[in-house]
C-alpha positions in Angstrom: 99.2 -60.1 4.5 100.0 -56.2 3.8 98.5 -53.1 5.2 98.5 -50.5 2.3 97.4 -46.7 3.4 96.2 -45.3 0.1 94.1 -42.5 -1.4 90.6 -42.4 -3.1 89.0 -39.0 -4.2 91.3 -37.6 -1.4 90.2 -39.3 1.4 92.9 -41.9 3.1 92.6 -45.2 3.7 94.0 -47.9 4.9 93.3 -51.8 3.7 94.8 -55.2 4.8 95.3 -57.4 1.7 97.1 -60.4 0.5 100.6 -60.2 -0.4 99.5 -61.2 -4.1 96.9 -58.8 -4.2 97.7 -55.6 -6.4 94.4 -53.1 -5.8 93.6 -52.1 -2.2 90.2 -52.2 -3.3 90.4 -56.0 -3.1 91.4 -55.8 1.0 89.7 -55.0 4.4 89.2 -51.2 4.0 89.1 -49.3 7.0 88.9 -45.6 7.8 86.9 -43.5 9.8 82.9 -43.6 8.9 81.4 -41.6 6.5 81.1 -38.1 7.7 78.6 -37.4 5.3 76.4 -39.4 7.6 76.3 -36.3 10.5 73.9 -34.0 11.0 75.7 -30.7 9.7 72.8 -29.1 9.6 72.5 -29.6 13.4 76.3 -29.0 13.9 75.9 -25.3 12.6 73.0 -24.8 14.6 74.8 -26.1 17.5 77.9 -24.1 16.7 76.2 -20.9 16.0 74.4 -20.9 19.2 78.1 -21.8 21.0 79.3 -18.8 19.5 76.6 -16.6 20.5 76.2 -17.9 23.8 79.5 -17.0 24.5 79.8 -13.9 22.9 81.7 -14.3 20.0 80.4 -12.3 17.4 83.5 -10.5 16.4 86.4 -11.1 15.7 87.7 -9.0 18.4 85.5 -11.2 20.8 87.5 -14.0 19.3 91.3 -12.7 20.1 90.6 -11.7 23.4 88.8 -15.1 24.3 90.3 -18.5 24.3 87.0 -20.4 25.0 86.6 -21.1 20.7 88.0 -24.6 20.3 85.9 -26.2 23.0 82.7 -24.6 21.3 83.7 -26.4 17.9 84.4 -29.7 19.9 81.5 -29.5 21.4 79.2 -28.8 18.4 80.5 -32.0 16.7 81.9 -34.4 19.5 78.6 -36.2 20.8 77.9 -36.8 16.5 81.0 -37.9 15.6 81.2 -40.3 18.2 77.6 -41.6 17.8 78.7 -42.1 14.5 81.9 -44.4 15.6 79.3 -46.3 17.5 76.7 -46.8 14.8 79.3 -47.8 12.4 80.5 -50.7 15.2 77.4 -52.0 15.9 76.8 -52.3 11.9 79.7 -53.7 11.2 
């Protein structure tokens, strides 16, 4: 067995596969699940009202506060890990 990390449409992977297999198509793929499965809708709504509700609506009121990272984190953590957990349980 070989783990091959690889590319497809930009996106990488990695897949276990025999030694004698050639394509890593042919493998275990594994990667993260498919964002296109979160609610971005709800992650803009969630980071818009992060921003506003801490008063960032310049970008002036972005320099002089350091509080930006945990908004984004929080407008997508609780999905994206959701998402981990669905894909688990689904196998």
């Amino acid at each position: 067995m070989k783990v091959v990390v690889f590319e497809k449409n930009g996106y990488k992977y990695r897949s276990t596969m025999r030694d004698a297999d050639t394509s890593p198509s042919n493998g275990i793929l594994q990667g993260p699940p498919n964002l296109d499965e979160l609610d971005w809708e709800g992650i803009k709504r969630d980071l818009h009202n992060g921003l506003f509700d801490a008063g960032l609506v310049s970008w002036q009121d972005i320099q002089q506060k350091q509080c930006l990272p945990g908004i984004i984190l929080g407008a997508i953590r609780t999905r994206l890990i959701n998402l981990y957990r669905e894909a688990e349980k689904n196998g």
